[in-house]
MMTF fields as JSON, N, C-alpha, C and O atoms, coordinates in Angstrom:
{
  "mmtfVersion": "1.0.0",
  "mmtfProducer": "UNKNOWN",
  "numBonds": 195,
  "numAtoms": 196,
  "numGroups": 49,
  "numChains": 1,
  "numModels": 1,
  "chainsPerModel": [1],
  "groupsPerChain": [49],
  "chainIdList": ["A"],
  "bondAtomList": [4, 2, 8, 6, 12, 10, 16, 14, 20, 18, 24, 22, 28, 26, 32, 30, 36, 34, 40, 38, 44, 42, 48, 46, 52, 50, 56, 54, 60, 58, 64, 62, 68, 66, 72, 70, 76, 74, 80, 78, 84, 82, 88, 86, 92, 90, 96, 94, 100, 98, 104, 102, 108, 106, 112, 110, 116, 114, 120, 118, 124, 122, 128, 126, 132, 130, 136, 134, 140, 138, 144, 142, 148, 146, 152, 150, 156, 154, 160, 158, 164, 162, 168, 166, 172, 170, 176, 174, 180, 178, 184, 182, 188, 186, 192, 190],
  "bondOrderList": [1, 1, 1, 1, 1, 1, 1, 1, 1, 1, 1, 1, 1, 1, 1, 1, 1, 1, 1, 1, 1, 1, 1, 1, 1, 1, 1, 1, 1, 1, 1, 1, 1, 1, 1, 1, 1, 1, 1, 1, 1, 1, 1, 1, 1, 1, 1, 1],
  "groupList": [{"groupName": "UNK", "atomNameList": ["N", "CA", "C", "O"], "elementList": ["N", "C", "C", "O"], "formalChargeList": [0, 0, 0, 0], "bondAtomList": [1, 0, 2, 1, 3, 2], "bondOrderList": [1, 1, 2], "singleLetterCode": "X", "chemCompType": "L-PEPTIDE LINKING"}],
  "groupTypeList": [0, 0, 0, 0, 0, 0, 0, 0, 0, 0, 0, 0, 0, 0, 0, 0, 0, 0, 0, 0, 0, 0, 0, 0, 0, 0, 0, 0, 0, 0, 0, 0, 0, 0, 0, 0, 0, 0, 0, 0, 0, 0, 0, 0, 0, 0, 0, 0, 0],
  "groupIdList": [1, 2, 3, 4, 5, 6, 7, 8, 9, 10, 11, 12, 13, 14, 15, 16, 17, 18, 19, 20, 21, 22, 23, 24, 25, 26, 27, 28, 29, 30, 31, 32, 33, 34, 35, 36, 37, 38, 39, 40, 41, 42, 43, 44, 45, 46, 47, 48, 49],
  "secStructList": [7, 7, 2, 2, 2, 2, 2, 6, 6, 6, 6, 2, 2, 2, 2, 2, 2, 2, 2, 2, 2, 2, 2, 2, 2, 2, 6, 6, 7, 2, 2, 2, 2, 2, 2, 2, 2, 2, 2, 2, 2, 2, 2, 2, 2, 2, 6, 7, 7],
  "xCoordList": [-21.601, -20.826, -20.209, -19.583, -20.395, -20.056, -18.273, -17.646, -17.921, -16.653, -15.648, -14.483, -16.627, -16.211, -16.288, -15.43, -16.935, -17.161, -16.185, -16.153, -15.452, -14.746, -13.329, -12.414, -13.213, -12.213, -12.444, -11.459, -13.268, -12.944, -13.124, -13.563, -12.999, -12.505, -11.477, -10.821, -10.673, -9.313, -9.156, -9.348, -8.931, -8.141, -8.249, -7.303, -9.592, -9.751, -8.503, -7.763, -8.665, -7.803, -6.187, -5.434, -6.005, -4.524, -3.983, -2.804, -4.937, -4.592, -4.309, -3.378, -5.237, -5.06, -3.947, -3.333, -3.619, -2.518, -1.26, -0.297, -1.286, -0.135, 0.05, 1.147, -0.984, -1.281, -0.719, 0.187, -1.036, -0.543, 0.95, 1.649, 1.674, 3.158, 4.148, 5.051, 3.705, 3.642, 4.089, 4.972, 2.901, 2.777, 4.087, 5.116, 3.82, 5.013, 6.514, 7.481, 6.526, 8.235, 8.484, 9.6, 7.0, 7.354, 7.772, 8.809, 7.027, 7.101, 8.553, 8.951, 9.186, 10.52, 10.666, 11.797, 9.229, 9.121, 9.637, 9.298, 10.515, 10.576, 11.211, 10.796, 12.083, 12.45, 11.232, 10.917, 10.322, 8.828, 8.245, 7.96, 8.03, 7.645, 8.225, 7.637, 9.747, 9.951, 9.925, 9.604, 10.524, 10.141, 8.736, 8.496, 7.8, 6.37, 6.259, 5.624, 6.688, 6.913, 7.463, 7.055, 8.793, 9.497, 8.607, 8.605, 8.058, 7.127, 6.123, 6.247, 5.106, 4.374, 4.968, 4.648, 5.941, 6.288, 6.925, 6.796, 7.595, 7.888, 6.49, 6.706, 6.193, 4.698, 4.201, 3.834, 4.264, 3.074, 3.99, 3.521, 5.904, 6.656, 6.07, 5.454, 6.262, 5.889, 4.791, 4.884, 3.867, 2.935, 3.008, 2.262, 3.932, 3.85, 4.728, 5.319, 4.6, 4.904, 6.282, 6.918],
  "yCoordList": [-5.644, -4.432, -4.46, -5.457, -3.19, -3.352, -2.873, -2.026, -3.483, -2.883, -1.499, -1.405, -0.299, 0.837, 0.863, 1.671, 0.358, 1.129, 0.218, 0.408, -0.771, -1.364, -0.784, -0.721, -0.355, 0.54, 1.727, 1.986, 2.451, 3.705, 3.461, 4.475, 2.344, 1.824, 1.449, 1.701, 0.54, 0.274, 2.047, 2.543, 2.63, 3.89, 4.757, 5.211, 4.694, 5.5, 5.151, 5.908, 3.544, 2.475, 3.033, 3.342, 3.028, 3.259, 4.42, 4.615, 5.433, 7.189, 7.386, 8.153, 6.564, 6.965, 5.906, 6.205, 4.862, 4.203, 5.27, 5.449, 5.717, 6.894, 8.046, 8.571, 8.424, 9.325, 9.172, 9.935, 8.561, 8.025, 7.903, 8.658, 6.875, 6.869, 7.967, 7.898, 9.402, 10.14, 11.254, 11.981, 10.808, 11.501, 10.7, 11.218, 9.812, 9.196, 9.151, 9.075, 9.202, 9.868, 11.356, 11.818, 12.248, 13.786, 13.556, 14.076, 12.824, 12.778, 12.162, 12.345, 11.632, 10.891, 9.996, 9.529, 9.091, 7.697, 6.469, 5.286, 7.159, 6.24, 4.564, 3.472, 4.776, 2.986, 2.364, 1.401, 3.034, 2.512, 1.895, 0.698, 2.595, 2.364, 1.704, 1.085, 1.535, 0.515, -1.055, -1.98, -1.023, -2.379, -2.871, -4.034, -1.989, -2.289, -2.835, -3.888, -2.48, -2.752, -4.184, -5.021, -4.257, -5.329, -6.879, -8.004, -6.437, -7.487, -7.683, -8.83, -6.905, -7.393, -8.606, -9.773, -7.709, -8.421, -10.019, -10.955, -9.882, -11.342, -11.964, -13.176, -11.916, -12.445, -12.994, -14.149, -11.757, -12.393, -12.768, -12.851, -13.254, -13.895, -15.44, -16.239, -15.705, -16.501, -17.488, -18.653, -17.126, -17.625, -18.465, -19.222, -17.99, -18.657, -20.322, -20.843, -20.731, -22.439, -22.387, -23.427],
  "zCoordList": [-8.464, -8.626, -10.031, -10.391, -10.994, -12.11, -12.384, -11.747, -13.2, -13.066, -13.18, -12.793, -13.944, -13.211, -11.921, -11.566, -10.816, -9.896, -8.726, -7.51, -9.491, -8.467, -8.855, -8.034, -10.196, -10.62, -9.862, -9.171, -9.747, -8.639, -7.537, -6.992, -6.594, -5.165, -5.184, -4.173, -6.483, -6.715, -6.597, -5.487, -7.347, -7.638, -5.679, -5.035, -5.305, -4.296, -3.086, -2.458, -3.086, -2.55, -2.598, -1.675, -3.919, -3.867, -3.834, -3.538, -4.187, -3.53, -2.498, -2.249, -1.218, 0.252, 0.651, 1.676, 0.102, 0.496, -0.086, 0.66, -0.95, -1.513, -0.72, -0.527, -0.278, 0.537, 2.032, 2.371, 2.621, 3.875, 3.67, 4.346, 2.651, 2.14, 2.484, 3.318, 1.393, 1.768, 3.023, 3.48, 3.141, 4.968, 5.822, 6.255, 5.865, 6.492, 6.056, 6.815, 4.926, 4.514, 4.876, 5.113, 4.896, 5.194, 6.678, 7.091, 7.453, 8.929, 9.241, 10.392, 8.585, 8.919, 9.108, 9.238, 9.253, 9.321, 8.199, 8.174, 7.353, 6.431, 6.989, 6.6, 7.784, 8.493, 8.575, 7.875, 9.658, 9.399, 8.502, 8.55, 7.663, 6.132, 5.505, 4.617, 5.706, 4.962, 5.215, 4.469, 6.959, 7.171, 7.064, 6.741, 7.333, 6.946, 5.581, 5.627, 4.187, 2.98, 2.706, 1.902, 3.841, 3.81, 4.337, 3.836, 5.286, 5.984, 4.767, 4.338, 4.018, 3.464, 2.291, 2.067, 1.726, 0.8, 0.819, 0.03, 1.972, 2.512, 2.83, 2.844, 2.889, 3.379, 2.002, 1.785, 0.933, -0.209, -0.983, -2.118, -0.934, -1.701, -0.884, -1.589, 0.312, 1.014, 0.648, 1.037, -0.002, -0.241, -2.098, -2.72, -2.299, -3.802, -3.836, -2.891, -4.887, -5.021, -5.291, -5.462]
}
């Protein structure tokens, strides 16, 4: 896979993750969303030395 084309799966990638975001702050879900945010990030601080 050459690297434009993993650049427009990155980009496609992070539109529909924006997208969804989004949707879920219009919907009122933002607690949702955020502890969801919160969990990842503990997770991938978690992992460093």
């Amino acid at each position: 896979m050459d690297l434009p084309e993993k650049r427009v799966i990155g980009s496609l990638l992070m539109l529909s993750g924006l997208t969804f975001l989004v949707i879920g702050l219009y919907d009122e879900q933002s607690t949702f969303v955020l502890k969801l945010l919160k969990k990842i990030f503990e997770t991938a601080i978690a992992g460093l030395p």
